[in-house]
SERO-4910 file (N, C-alpha, C, O; in steps of 0.05 Angstrom, whole numbers):
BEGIN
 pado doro    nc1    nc2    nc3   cac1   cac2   cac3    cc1    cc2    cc3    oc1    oc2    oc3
  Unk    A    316   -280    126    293   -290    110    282   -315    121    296   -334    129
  Unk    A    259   -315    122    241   -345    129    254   -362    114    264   -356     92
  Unk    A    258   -395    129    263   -412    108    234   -426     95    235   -444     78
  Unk    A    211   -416    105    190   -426    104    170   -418     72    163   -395     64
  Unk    A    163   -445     57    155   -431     39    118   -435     27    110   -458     22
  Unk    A    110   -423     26     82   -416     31     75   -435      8     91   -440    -10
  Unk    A     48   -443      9     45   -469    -10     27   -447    -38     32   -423    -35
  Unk    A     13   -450    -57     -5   -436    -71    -24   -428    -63    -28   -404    -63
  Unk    A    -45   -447    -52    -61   -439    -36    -59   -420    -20    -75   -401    -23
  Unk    A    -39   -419      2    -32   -403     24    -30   -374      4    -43   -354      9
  Unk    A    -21   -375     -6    -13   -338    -33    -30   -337    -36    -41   -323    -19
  Unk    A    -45   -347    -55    -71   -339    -55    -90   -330    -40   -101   -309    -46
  Unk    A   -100   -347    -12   -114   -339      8    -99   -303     19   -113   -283     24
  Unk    A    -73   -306     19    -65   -286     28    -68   -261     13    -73   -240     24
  Unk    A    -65   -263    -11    -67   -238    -37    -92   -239    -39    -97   -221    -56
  Unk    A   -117   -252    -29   -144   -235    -32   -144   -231      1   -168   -238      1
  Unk    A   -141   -228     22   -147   -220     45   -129   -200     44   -140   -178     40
  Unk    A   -103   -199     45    -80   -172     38    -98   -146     15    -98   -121     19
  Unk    A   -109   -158     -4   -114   -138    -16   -148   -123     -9   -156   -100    -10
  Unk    A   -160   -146     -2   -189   -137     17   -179   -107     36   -183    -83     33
  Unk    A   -165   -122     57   -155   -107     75   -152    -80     65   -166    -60     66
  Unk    A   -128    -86     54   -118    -46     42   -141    -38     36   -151    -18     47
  Unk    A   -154    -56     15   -180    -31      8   -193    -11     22   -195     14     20
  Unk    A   -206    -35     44   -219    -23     63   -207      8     76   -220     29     81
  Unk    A   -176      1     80   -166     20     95   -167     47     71   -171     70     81
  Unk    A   -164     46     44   -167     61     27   -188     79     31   -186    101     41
  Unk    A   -213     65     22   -241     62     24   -243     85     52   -252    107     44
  Unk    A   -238     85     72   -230     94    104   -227    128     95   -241    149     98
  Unk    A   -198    120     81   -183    156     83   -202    170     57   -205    195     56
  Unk    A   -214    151     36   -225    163     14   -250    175     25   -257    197     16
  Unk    A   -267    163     44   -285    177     50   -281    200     67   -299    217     68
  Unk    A   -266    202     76   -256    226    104   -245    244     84   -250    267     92
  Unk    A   -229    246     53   -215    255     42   -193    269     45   -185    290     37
  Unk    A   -184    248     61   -151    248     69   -135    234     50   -146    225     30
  Unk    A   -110    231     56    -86    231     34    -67    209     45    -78    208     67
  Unk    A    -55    198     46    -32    175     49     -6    183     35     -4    205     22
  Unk    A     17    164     38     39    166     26     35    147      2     14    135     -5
  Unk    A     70    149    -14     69    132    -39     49    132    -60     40    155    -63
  Unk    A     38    110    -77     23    121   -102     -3    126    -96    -18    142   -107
  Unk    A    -11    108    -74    -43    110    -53    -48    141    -58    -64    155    -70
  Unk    A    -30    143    -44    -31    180    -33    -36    193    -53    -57    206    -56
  Unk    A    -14    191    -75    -16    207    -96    -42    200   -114    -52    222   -121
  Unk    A    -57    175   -127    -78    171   -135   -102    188   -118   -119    203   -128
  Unk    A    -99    184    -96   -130    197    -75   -123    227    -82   -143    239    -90
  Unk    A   -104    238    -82    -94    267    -88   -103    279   -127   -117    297   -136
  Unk    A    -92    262   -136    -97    271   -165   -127    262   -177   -138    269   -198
  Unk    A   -139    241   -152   -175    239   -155   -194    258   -158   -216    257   -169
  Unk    A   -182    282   -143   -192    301   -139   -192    322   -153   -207    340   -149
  Unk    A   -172    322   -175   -169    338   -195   -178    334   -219   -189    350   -234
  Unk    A   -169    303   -223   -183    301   -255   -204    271   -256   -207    256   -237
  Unk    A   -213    268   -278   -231    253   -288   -226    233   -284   -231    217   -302
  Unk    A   -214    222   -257   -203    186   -263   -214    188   -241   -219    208   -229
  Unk    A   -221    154   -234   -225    143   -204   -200    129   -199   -185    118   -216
  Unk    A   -199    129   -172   -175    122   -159   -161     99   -165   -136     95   -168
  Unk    A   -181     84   -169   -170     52   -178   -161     56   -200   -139     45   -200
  Unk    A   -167     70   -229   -142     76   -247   -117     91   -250    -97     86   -262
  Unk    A   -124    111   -236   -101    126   -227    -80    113   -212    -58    115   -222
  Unk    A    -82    101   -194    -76     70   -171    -56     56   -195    -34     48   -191
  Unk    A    -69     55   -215    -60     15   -231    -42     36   -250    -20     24   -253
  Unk    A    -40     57   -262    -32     69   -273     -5     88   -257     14     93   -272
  Unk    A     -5     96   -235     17    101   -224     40     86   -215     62     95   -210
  Unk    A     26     53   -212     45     35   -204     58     20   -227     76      3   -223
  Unk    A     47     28   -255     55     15   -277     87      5   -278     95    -18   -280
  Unk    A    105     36   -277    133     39   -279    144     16   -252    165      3   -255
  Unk    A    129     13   -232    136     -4   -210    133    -28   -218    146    -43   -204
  Unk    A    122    -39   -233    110    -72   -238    138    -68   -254    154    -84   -243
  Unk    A    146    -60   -266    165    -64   -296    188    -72   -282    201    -93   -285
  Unk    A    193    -45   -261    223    -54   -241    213    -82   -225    226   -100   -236
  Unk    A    206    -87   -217    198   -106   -199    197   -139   -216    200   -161   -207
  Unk    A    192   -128   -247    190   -152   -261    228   -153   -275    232   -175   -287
  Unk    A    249   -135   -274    267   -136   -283    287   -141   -259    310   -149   -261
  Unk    A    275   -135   -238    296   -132   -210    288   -148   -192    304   -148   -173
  Unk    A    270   -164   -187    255   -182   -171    248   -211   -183    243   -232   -172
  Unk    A    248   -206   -202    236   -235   -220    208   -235   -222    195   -223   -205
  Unk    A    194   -250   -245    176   -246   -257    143   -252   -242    121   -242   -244
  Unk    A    157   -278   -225    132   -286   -209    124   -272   -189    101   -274   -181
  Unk    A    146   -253   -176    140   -230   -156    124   -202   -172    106   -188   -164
  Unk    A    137   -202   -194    121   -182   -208     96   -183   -212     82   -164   -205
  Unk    A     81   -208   -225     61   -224   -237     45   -209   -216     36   -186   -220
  Unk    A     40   -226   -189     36   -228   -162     26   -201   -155      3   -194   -153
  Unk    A     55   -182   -151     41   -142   -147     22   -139   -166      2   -127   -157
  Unk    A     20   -147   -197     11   -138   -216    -19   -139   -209    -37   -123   -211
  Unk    A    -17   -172   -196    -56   -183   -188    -60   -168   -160    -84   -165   -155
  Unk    A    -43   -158   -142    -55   -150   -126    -58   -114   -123    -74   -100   -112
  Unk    A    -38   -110   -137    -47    -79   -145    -73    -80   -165    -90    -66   -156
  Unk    A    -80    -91   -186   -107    -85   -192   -123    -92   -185   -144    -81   -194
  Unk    A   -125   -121   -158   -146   -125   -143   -155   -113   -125   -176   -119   -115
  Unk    A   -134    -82   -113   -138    -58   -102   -154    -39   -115   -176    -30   -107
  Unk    A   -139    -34   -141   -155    -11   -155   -188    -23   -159   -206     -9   -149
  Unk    A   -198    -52   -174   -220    -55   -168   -245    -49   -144   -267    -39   -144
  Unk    A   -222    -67   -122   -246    -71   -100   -250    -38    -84   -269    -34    -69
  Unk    A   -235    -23    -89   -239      1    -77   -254     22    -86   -260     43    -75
  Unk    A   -260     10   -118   -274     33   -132   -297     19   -130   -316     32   -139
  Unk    A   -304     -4   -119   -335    -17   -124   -349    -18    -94   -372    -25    -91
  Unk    A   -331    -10    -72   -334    -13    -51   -361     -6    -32   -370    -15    -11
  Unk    A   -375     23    -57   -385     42    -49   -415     24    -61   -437     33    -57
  Unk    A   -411      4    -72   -443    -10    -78   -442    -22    -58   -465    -19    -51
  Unk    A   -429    -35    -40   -436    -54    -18   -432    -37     15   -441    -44     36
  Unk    A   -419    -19     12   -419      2     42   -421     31     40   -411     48     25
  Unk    A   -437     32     62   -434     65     61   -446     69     89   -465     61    102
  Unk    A   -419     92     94   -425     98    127   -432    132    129   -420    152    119
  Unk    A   -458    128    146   -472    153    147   -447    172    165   -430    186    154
  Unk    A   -448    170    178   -419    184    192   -393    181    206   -386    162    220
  Unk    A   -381    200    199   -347    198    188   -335    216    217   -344    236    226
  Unk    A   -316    203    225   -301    224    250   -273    212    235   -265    189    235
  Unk    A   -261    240    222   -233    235    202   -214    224    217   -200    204    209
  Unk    A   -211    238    246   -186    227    261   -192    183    260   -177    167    248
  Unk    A   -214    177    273   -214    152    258   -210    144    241   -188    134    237
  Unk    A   -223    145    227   -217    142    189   -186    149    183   -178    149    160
  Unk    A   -168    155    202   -148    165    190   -122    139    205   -102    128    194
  Unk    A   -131    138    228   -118    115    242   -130     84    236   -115     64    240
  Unk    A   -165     83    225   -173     59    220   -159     53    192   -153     30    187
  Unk    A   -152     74    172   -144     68    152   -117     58    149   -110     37    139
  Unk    A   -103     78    159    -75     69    166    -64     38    174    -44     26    167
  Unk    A    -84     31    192    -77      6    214    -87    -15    193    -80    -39    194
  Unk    A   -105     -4    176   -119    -32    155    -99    -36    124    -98    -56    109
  Unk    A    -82     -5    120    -74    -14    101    -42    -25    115    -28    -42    104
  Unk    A    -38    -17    129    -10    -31    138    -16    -63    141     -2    -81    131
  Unk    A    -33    -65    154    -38   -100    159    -46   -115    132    -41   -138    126
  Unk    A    -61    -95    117    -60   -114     89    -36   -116     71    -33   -130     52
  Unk    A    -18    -97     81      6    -93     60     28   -115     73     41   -125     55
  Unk    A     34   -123     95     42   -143    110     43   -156    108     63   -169    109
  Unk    A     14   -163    102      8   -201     95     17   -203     64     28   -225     58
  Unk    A     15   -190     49     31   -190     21     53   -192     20     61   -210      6
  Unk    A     70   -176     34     99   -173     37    110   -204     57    134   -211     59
  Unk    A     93   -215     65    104   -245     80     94   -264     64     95   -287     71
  Unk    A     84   -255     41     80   -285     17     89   -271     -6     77   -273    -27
  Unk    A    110   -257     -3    132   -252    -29    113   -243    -46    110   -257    -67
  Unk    A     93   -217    -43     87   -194    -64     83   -169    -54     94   -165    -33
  Unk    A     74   -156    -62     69   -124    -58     47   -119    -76     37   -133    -94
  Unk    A     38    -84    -64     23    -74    -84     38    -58   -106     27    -38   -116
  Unk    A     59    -67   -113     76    -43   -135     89    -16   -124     95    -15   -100
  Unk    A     91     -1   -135     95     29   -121    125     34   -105    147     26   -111
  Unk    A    120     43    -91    143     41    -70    152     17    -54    175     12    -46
  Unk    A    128      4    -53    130    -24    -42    152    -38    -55    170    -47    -41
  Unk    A    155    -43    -89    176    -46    -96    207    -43    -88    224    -59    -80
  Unk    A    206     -5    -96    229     -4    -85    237    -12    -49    259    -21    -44
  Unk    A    226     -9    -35    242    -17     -9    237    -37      3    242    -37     27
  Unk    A    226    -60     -8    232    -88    -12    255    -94    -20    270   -105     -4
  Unk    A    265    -87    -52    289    -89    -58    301    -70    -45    279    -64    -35
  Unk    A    316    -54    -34    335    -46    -18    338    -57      6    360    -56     17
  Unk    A    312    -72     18    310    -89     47    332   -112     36    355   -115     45
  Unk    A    320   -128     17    333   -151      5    362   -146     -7    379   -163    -11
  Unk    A    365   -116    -13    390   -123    -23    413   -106     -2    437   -112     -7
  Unk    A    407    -86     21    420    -75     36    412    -82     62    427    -72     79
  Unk    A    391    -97     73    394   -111     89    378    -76    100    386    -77    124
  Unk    A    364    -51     99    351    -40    108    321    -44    117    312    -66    110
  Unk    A    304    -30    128    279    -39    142    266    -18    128    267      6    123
  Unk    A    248    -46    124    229    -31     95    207    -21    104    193    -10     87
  Unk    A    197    -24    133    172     -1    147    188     31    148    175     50    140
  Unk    A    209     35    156    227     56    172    240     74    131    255     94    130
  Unk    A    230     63    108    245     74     84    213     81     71    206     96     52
  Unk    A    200     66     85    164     70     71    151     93     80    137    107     66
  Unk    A    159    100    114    160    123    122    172    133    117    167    109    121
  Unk    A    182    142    112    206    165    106    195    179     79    196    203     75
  Unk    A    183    156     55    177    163     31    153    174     25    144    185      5
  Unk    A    143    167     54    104    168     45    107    205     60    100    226     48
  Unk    A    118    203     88    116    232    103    125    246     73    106    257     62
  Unk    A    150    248     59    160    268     49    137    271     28    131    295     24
  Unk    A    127    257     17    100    264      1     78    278      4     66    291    -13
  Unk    A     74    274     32     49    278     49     54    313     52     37    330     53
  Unk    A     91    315     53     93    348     53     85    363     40     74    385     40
  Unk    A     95    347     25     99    350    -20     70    364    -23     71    383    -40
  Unk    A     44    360    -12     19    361     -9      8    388      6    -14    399      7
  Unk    A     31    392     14     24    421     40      9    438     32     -5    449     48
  Unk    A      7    445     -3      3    472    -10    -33    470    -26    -50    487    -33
  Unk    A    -31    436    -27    -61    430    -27    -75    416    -17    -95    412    -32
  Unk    A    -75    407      0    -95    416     25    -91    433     40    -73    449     42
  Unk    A   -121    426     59   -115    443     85   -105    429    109   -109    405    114
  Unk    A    -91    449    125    -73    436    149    -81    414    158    -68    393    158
  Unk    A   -107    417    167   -124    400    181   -123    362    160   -118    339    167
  Unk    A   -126    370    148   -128    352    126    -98    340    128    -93    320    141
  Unk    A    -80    353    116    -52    339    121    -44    333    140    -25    318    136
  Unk    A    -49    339    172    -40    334    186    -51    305    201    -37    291    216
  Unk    A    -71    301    195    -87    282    190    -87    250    169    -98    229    173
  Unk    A    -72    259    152    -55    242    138    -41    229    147    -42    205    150
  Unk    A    -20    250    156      1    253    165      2    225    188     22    211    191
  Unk    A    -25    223    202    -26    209    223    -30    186    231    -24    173    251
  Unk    A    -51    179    197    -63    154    182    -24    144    170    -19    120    173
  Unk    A    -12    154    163     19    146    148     32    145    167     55    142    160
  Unk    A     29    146    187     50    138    210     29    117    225     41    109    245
  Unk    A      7    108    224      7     85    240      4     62    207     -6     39    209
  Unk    A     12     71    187      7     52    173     33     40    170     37     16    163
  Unk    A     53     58    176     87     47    173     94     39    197    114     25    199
  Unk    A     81     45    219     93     26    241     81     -3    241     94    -23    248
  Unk    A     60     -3    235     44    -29    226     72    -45    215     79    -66    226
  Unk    A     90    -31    187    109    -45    180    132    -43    189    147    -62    187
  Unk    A    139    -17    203    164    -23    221    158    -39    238    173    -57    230
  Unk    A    146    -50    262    142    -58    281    149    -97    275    158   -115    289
  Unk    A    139    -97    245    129   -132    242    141   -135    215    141   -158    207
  Unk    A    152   -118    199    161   -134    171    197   -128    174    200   -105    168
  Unk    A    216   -136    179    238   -125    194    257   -146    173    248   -168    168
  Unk    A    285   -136    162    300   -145    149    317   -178    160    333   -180    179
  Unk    A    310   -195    146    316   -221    147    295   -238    160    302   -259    168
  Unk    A    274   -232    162    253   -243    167    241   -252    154    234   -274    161
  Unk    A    231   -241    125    218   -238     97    233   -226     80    246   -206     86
  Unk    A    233   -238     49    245   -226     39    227   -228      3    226   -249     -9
  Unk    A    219   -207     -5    207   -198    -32    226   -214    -54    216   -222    -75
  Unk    A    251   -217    -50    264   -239    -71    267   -270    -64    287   -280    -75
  Unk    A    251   -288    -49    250   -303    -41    231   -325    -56    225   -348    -49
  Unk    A    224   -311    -76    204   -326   -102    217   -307   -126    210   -284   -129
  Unk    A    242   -324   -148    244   -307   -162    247   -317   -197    256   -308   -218
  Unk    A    231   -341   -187    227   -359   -222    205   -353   -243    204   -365   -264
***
């Protein structure tokens, strides 16, 4: 774990550029209408079915995660996911008043997305928050088993992405598939156990 501790300011600056970031990368796979791992994935997936936009579906799937996170992490780490998971679901559902790109090549969109939400999820995870979700859990397992929380994010997001096989099409999941592996090496590569640690703010 860093002994280094980030001042207010610094969290803050970081939890609106961390959460900018993801959006964008959201924003990326949502227009290509590709899929991700964890609750991302599953929100952009169940967008498509029913009457919600992503950003509620988003704040609403991570609910059960804020609660663990606020019982198993401490309250100010909870607080923290809480503001930056709904400053996701916002800025991604409003995104579409301020950009819009005439054309889409998915395989981009699938690696631009990936590479934007891993780097925004990063910079959260090195000022002690997350976006909720899974992020939760393998933070705490990093912090409490000393495991690597890029290498357990993959693992969780692919098996989802399978989970998905039977709705989409190949093309489409495989494609995912591709955007979720450069978004977890983003965090295997740079968020690595004893470096940072999600219980390192726990008053």
């Amino acid at each position: 774990m860093s002994g280094y501790h980030h001042s207010l300011k610094e969290n803050i600056i970081a939890i609106l550029t961390g959460t900018f970031i993801v959006s964008q990368g959201v924003f990326f796979l949502q227009q290509a209408d590709l899929l991700t791992g964890g609750t991302t994935g599953l929100a952009l997936l169940l967008s498509q079915f029913v009457d919600l936009t992503f950003g509620q579906l988003y704040f609403l799937l991570n609910t059960p995660f804020y609660l663990m996170a606020w019982f198993r992490m401490g309250k100010r780490f909870a607080v923290t996911s809480i503001i930056s998971g709904g400053m996701v679901s916002i800025i991604t559902d409003n995104l579409y008043r301020v950009l819009e790109i005439s054309r889409l090549e998915p395989l981009y969109c699938a690696v631009i997305g990936g590479l934007l939400m891993g780097l925004g999820m990063l910079i959260l995870f090195r000022h002690q928050t997350s976006l909720g979700g899974f992020n939760v859990l393998v933070l705490f397992l990093q912090d409490k088993f000393g495991l690597s929380a890029g290498k357990l994010q993959m693992g969780i997001d692919i098996s989802i992405l399978i989970a998905s096989f039977f709705l989409v099409s190949p093309e489409t999941l495989g494609l995912s598939i591709i955007g979720a592996i450069m978004l977890n090496l983003v965090l295997a590569m740079n968020h690595k156990p004893g470096r940072y640690s999600g219980q390192a703010i726990t008053s």
